[in-house]
KOLLO-932631 format. One record per residue (C-alpha): residue number from 1; residue in one letter; x, y, z. Coordinates in steps of 0.5 Angstrom, whole numbers, padded with zeros to 4 digits. Layout:
BEGIN
+-----+------+-------+-------+-------+
| pos | code |    px |    py |    pz |
+-----+------+-------+-------+-------+
| NUM |    A |     X |     Y |     Z |
...
+-----+------+-------+-------+-------+
This chain:
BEGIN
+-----+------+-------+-------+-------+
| pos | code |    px |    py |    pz |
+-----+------+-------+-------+-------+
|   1 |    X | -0032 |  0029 | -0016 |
|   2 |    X | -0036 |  0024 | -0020 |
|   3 |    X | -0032 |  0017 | -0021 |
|   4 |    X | -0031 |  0019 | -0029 |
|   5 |    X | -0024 |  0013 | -0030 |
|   6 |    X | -0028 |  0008 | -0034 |
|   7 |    X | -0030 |  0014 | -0039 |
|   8 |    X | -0028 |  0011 | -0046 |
|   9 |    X | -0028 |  0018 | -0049 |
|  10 |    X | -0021 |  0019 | -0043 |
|  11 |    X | -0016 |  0021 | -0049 |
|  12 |    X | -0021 |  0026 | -0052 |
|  13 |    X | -0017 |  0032 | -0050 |
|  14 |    X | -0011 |  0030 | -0054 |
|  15 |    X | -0016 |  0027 | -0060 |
|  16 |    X | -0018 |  0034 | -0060 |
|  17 |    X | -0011 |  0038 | -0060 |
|  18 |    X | -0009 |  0032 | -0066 |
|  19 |    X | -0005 |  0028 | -0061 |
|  20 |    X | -0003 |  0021 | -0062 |
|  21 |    X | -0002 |  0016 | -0057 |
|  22 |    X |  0005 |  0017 | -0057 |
|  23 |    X |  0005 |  0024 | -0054 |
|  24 |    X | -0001 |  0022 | -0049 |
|  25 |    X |  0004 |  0016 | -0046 |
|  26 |    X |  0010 |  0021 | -0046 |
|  27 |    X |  0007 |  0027 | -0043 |
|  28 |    X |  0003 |  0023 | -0038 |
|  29 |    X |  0010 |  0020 | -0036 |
|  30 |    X |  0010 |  0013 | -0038 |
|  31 |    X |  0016 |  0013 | -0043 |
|  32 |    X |  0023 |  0012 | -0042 |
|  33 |    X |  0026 |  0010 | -0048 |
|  34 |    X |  0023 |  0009 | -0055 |
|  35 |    X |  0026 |  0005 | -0062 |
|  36 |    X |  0025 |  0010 | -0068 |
|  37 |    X |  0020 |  0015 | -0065 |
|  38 |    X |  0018 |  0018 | -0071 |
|  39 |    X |  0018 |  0012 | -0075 |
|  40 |    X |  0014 |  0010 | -0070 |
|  41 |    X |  0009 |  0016 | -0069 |
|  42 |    X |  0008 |  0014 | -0077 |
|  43 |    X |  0006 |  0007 | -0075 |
|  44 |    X |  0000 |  0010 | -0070 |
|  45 |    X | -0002 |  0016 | -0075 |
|  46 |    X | -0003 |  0012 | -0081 |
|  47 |    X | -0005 |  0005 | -0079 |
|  48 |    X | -0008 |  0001 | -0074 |
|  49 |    X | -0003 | -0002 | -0068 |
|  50 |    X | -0002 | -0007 | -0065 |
|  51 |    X |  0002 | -0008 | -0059 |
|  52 |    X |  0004 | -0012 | -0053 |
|  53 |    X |  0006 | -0013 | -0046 |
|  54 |    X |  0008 | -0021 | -0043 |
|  55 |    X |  0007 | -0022 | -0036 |
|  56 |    X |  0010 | -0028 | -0033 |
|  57 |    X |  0005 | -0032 | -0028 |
|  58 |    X |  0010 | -0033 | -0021 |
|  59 |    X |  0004 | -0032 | -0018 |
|  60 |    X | -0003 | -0034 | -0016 |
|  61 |    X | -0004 | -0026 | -0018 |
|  62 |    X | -0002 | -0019 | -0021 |
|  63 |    X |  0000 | -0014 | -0017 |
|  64 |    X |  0001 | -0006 | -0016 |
|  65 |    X |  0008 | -0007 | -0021 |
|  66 |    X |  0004 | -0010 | -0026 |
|  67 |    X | -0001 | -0004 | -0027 |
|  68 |    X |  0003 |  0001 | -0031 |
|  69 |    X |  0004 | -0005 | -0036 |
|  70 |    X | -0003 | -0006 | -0037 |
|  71 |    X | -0005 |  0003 | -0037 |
|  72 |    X | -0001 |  0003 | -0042 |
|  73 |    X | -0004 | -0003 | -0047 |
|  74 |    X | -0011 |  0000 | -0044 |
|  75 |    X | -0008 |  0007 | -0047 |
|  76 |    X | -0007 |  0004 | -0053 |
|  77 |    X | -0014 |  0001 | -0055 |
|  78 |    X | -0018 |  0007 | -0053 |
|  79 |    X | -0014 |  0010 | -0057 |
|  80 |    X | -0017 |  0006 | -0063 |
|  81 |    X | -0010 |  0001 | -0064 |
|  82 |    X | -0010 | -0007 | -0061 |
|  83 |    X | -0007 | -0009 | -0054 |
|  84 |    X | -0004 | -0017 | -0054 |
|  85 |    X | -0003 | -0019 | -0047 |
|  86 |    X |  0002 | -0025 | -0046 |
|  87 |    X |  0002 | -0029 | -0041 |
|  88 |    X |  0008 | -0032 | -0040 |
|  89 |    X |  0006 | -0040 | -0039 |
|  90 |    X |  0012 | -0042 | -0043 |
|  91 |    X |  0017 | -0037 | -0041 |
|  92 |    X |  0016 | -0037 | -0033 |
|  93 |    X |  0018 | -0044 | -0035 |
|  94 |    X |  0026 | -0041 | -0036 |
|  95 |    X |  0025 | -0036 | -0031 |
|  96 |    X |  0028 | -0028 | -0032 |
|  97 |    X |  0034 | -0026 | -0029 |
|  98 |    X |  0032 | -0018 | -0030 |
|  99 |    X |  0034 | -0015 | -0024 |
| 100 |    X |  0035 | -0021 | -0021 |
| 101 |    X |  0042 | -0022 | -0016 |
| 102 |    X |  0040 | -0030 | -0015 |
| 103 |    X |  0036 | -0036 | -0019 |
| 104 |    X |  0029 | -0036 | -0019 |
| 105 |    X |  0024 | -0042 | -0016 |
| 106 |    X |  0024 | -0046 | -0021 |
| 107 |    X |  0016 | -0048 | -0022 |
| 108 |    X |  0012 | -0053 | -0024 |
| 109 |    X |  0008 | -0053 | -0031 |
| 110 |    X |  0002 | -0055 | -0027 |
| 111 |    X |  0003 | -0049 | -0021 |
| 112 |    X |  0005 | -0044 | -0027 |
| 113 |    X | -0002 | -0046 | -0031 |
| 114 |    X | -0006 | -0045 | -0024 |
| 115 |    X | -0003 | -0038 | -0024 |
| 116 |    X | -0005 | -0037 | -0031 |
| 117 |    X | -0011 | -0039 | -0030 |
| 118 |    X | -0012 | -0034 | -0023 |
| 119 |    X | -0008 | -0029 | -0027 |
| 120 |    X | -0011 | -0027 | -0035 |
| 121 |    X | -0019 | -0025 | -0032 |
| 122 |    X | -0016 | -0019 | -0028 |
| 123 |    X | -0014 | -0016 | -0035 |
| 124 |    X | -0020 | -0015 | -0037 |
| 125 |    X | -0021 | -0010 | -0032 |
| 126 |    X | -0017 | -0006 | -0036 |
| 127 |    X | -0018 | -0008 | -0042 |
| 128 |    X | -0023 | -0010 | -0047 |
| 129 |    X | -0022 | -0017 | -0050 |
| 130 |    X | -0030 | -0017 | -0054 |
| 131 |    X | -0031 | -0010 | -0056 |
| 132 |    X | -0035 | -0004 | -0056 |
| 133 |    X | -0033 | -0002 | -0049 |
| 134 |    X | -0029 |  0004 | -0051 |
| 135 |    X | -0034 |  0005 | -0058 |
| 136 |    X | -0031 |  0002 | -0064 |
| 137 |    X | -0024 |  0001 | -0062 |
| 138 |    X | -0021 | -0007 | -0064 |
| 139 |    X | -0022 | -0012 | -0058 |
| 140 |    X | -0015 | -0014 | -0055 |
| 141 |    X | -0012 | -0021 | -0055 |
| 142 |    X | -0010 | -0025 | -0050 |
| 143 |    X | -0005 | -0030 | -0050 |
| 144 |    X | -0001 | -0036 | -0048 |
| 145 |    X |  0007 | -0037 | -0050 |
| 146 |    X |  0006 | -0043 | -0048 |
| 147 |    X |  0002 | -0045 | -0054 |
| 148 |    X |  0008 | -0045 | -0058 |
| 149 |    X |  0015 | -0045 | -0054 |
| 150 |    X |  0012 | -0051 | -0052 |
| 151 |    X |  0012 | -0055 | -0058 |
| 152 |    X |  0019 | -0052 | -0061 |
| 153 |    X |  0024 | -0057 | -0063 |
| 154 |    X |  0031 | -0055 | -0060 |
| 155 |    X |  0035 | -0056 | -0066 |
| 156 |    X |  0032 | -0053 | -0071 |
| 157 |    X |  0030 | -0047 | -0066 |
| 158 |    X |  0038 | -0047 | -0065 |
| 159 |    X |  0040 | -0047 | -0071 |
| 160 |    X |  0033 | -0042 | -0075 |
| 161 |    X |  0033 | -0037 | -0069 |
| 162 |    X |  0039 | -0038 | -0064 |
| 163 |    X |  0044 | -0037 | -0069 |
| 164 |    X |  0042 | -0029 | -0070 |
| 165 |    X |  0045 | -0028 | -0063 |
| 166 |    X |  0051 | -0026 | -0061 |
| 167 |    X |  0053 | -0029 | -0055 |
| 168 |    X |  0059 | -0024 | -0054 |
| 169 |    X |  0053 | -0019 | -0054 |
| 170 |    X |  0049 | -0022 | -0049 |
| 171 |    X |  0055 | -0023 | -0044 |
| 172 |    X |  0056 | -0016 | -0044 |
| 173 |    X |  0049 | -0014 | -0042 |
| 174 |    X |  0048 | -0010 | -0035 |
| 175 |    X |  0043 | -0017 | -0033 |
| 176 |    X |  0048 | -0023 | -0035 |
| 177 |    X |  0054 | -0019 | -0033 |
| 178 |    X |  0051 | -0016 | -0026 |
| 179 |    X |  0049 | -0024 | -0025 |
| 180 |    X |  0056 | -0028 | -0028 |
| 181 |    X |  0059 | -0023 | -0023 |
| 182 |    X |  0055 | -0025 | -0018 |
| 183 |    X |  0051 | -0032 | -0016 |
| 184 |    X |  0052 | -0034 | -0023 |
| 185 |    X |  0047 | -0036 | -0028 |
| 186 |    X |  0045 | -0042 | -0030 |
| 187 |    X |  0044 | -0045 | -0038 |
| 188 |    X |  0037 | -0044 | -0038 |
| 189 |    X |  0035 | -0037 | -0036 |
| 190 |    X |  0041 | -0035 | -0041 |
| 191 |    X |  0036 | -0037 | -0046 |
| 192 |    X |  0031 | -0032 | -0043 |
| 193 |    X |  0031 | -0027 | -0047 |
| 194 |    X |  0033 | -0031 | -0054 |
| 195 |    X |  0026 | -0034 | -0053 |
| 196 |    X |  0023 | -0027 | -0050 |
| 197 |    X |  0025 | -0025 | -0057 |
| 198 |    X |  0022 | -0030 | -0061 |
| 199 |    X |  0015 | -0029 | -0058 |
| 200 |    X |  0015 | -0022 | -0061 |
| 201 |    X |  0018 | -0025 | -0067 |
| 202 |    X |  0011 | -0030 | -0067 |
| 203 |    X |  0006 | -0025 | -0066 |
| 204 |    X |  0009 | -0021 | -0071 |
| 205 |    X |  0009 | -0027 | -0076 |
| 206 |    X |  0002 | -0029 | -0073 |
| 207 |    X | -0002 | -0022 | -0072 |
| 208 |    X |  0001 | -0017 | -0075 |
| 209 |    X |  0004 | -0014 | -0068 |
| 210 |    X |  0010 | -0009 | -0068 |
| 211 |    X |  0011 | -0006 | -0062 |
| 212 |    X |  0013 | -0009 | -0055 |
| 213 |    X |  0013 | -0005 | -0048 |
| 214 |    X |  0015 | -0007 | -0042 |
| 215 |    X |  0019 | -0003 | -0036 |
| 216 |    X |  0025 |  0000 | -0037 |
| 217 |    X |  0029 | -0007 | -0034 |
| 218 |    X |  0028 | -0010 | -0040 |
| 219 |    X |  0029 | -0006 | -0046 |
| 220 |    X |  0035 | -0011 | -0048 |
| 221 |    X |  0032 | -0016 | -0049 |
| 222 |    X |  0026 | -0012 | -0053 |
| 223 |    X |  0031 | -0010 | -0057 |
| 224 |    X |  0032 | -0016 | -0058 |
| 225 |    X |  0026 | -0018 | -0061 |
| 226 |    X |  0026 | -0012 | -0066 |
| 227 |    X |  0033 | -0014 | -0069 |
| 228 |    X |  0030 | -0021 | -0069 |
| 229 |    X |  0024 | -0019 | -0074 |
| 230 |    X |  0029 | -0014 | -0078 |
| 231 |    X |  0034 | -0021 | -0079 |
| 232 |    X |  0029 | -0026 | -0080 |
| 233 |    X |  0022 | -0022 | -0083 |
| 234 |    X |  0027 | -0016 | -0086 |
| 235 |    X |  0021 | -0012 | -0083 |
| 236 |    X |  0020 | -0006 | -0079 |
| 237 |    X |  0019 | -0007 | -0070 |
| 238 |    X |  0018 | -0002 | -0065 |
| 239 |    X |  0021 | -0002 | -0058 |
| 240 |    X |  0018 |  0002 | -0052 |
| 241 |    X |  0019 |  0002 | -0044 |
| 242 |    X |  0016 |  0005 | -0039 |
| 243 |    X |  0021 |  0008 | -0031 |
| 244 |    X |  0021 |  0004 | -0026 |
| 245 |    X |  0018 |  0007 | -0020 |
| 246 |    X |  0020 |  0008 | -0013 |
| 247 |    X |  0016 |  0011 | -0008 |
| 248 |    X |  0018 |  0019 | -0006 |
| 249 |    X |  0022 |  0015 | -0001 |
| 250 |    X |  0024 |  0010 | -0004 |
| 251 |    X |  0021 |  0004 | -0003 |
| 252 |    X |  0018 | -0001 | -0009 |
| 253 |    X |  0011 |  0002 | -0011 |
| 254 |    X |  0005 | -0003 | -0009 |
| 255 |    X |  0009 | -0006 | -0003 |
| 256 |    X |  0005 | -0005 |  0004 |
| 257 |    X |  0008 | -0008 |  0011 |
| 258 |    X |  0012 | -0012 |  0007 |
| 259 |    X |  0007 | -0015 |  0002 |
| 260 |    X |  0006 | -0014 | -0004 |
| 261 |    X | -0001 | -0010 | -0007 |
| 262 |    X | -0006 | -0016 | -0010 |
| 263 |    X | -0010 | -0014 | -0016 |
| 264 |    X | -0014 | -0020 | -0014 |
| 265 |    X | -0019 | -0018 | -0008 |
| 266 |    X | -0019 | -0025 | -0005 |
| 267 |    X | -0011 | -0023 | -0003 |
| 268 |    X | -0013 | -0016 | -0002 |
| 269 |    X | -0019 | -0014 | -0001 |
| 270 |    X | -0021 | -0008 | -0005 |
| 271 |    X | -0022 | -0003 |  0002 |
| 272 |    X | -0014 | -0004 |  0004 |
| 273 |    X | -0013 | -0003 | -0004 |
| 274 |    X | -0016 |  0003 | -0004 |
| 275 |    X | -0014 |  0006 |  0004 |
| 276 |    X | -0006 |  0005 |  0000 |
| 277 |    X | -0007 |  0010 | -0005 |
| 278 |    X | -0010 |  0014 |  0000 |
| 279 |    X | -0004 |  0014 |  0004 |
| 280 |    X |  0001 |  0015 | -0002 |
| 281 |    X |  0007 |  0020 |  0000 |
| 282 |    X |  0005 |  0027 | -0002 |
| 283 |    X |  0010 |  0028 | -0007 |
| 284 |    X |  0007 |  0022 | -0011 |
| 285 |    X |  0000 |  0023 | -0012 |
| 286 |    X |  0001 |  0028 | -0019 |
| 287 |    X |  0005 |  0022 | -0022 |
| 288 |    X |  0001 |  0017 | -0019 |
| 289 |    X | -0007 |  0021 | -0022 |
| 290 |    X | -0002 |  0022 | -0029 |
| 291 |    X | -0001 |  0014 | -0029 |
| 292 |    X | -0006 |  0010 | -0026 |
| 293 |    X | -0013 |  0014 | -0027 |
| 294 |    X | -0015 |  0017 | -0034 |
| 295 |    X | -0017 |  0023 | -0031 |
| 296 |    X | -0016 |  0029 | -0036 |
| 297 |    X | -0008 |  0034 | -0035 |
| 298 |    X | -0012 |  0040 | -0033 |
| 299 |    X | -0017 |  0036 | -0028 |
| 300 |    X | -0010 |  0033 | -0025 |
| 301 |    X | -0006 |  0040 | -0025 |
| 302 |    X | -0013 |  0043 | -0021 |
| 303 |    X | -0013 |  0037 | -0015 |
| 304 |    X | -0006 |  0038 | -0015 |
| 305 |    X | -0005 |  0045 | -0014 |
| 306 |    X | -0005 |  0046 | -0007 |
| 307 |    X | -0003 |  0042 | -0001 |
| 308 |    X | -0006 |  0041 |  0006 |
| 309 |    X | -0013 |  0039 |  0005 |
| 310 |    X | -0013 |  0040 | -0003 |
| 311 |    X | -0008 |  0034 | -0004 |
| 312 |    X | -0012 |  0031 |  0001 |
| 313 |    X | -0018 |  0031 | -0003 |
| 314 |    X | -0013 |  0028 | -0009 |
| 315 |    X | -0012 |  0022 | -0005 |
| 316 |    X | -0018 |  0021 | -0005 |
| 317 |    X | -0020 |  0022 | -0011 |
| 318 |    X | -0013 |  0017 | -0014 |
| 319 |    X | -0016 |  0012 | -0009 |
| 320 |    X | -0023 |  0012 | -0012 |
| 321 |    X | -0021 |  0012 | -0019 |
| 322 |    X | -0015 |  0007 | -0019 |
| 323 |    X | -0020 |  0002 | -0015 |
| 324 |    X | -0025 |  0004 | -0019 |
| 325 |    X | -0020 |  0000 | -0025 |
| 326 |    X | -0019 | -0006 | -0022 |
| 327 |    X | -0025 | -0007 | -0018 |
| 328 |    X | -0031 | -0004 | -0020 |
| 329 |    X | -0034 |  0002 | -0020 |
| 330 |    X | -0039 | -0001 | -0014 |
| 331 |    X | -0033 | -0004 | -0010 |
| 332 |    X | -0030 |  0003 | -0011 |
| 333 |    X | -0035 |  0007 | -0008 |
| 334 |    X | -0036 |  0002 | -0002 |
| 335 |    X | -0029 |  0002 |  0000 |
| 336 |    X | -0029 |  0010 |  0000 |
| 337 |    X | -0035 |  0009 |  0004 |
| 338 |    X | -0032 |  0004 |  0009 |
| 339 |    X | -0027 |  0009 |  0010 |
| 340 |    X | -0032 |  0015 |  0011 |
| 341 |    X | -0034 |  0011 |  0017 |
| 342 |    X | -0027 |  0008 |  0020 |
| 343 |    X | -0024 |  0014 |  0020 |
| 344 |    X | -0030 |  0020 |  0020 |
| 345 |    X | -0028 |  0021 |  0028 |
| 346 |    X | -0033 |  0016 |  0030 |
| 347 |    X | -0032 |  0008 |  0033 |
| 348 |    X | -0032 |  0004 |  0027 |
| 349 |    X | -0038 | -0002 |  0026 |
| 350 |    X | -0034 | -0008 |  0027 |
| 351 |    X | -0041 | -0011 |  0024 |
| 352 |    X | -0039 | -0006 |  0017 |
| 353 |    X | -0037 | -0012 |  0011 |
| 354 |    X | -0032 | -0007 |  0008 |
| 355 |    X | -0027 | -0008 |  0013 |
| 356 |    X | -0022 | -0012 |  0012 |
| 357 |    X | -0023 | -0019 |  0016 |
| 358 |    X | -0018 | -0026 |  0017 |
| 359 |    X | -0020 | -0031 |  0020 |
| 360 |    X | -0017 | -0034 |  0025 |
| 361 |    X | -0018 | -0041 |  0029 |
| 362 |    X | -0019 | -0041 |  0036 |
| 363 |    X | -0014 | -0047 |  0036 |
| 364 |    X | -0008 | -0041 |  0034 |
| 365 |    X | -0011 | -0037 |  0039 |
| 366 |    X | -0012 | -0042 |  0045 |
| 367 |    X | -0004 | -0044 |  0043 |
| 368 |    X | -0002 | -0038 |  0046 |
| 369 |    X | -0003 | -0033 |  0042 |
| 370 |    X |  0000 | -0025 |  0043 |
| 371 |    X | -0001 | -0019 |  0041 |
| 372 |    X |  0005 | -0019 |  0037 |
| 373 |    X |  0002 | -0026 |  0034 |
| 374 |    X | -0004 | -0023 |  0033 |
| 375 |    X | -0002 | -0016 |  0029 |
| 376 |    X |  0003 | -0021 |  0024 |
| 377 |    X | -0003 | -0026 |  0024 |
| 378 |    X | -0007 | -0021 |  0021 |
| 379 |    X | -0002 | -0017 |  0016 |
| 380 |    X | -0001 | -0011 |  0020 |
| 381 |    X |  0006 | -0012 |  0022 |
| 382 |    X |  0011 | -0015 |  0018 |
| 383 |    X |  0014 | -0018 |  0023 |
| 384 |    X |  0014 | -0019 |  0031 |
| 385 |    X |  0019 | -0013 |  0032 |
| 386 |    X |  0015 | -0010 |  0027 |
| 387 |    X |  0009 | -0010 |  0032 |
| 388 |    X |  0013 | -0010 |  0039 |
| 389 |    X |  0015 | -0003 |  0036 |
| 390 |    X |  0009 | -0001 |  0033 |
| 391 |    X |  0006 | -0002 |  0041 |
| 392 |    X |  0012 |  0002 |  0044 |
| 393 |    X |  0010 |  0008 |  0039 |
| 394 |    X |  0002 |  0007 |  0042 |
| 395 |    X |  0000 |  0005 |  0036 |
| 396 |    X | -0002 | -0001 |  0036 |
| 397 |    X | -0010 | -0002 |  0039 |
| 398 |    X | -0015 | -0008 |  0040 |
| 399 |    X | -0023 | -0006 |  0040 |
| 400 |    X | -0020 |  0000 |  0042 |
| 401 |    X | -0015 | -0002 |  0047 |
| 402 |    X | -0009 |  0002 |  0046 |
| 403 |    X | -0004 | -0005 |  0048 |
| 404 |    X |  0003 | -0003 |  0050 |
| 405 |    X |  0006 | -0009 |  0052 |
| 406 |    X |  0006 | -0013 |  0045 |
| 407 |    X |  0008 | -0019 |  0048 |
| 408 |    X |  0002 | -0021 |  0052 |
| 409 |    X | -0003 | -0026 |  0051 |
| 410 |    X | -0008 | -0024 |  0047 |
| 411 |    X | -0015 | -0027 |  0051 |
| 412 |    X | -0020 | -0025 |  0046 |
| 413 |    X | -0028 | -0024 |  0049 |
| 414 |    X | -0032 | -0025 |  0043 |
| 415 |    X | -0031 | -0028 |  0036 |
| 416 |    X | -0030 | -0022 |  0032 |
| 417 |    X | -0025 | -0016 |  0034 |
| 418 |    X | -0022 | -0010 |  0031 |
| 419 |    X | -0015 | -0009 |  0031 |
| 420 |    X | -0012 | -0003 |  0029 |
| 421 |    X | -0005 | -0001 |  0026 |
| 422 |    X | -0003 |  0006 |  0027 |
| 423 |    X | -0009 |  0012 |  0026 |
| 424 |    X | -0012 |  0008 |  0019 |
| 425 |    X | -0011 |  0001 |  0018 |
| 426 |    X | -0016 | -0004 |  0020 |
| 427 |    X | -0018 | -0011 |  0020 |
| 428 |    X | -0023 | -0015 |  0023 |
| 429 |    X | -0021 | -0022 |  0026 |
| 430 |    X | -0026 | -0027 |  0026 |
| 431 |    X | -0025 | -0033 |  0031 |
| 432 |    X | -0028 | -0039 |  0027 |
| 433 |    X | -0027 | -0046 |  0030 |
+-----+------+-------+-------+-------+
């Protein structure tokens, strides 16, 4: 089937049936908990909204776990209402004890800033920041909380917000509780969810938002935030959360040999992106069409009806869709195409630029490199145990070589080799040096 996620007209099908964007985030599976839902479906019918989502910058880039929170903004503006995305310049300085069993890294204004800067472009892949992408929907917002958590004095912020907060309440959250029982918690992540709160309080008083989103974990201190508008403005907020989303076997989703799934191509390059939703376990690929693409329910429901070479057709299109999102339409289509030529039963070309390609200096290789070295070195093993097993098992092959004893020493005879990690995962090593 043609590519058809980056449609602006993707919800037309609920518009039709006069549904809003509540019943389109609900029966597509995005919603666990919701604040005053008919209060809030009130909002969606009678003005426009505007609603954000915070992402603090712990690293250089987001990653698979960040996509529903940036769907779901996505959702909203083709449904003609307004998306802020937050990054959290500020509040990464504090560090989220959500799930969390110890003390976050503490990290440095400079290297959350560089984190920032590499993060905030890959939103507009989702969302449109200038308007007239999805017709005449407004443009979103982009943000940084440290523009203003930076600039509070302590004093005055302790006693105009921090006396709105009950610590009794605080310590009997499952977050703070779970902690306190454990590790401990430290002063400053205690203050997480009071300045968490006051950034939605900020952007209620400085562009009207009124709705905060965010997974399932963070529910309290949303909750915190709406009760801190009704405090200090007596006005009306919302709260919305989505599931958390294991795998059908139970592994975090986005995590491959290891690592987490970048949305950043340099970190993961779009070909492996894609070849990971192509391989997503079976029982996932409704859920994740429902989630992850705008592809309408009827379309979805006819992919997923059957099993075998059907559902195989519905990875594919997943996979397309989804990298169609994050990296473009033509990176999309030369990743399914590169996958064509990998897996279509004939030797694939190492001279093909689609393939996934580490460069490895010949200094490492002459250090005695083994093939155990090698498949880590190049991510397709997490470990040296990993790969040893994965050799005993047949499937770990160089240049077409099945290698069966992991832990001899790689004498590489050109400068660019495939190696290849069971029936489907590839990169090409590039000796350089």
């Amino acid at each position: 089937m043609a590519l058809t996620t980056n449609g602006r007209n993707a919800p037309e099908e609920f518009r039709q049936a006069g549904l809003g964007p509540l019943d389109y985030l609900m029966r597509r599976g995005y919603v666990q908990d919701v604040s005053d839902e008919a209060a809030l479906r009130k909002a969606f019918a009678t003005s426009t909204v505007t609603a954000y989502q915070g992402f603090d910058p712990t690293a250089t880039s987001l990653h698979a776990g960040h996509m529903l929170g940036v769907m779901m903004l996505s959702v909203l503006q083709r449904f003609g209402h307004r998306p802020i995305a937050l990054g959290g310049g500020g509040t990464a300085l504090v560090g989220d004890p959500s799930g969390k069993t110890a003390t976050r890294e503490v990290m440095s204004e400079q290297r959350i800033r560089d984190n920032l800067v590499a993060i905030l472009p890959q939103f507009s892949q989702y969302i449109d920041f200038n308007g007239g992408r999805f017709g005449d929907n407004p443009p979103a917002l982009l943000v940084n909380n440290a523009d203003w958590l930076l600039d509070l004095h302590y004093i005055p912020f302790l006693r105009d917000i921090g006396r709105h907060f009950s610590v009794n309440e605080m310590l009997a959250a499952e977050t703070y509780k779970t902690r306190l029982e454990g590790s401990g918690l430290n002063f400053v992540e205690f203050n997480y969810r009071i300045v968490q709160a006051y950034d939605f309080l900020h952007l209620f008083r400085t562009t009207g938002c009124i709705l905060q989103l965010g997974g399932s974990d963070q529910w309290g201190n949303i909750v915190a935030g709406v009760d801190l508008i009704r405090r200090v403005e007596s006005a009306e907020a919302f709260a919305l959360v989505s599931p958390l989303l294991p795998t059908a076997s139970g592994q975090k989703m986005g995590k491959t040999a290891g690592n987490s799934l970048w949305l950043d191509a340099k970190q993961t390059p779009p070909f492996e992106f894609y070849q990971y939703w192509v391989n997503v376990d079976d029982l996932d690929v409704e859920k994740l069409l429902r989630l992850y693409t705008f592809l309408p329910d009827d379309v979805i429901a006819d992919l997923t009806a059957q099993g075998g070479a059907s559902l195989r057709e519905a990875k594919r299109v997943l996979a397309l869709e989804i990298t169609a999102i994050a990296h473009g339409a033509d990176a999309a289509l030369q990743a399914q195409e590169a996958a064509k030529a990998l897996f279509g039963g004939a030797a694939p070309d190492i001279d093909d630029p689609n393939i996934p390609t580490v460069d490895v200096p010949q200094s490492e290789v002459g250090a005695g490199m083994s093939f155990a070295d090698l498949a880590v070195r190049v991510g397709l093993a997490a470990s040296k145990g990993e790969a040893r097993r994965l050799a005993q098992q047949g499937g770990l092959h160089v240049d077409g070589n099945r290698i069966d004893d992991a832990d001899a020493i790689w004498s590489p005879s050109a400068e660019l080799v495939l190696v290849r990690s069971g029936k489907k995962h590839f990169r090409r090593v590039r000796i350089t040096g």
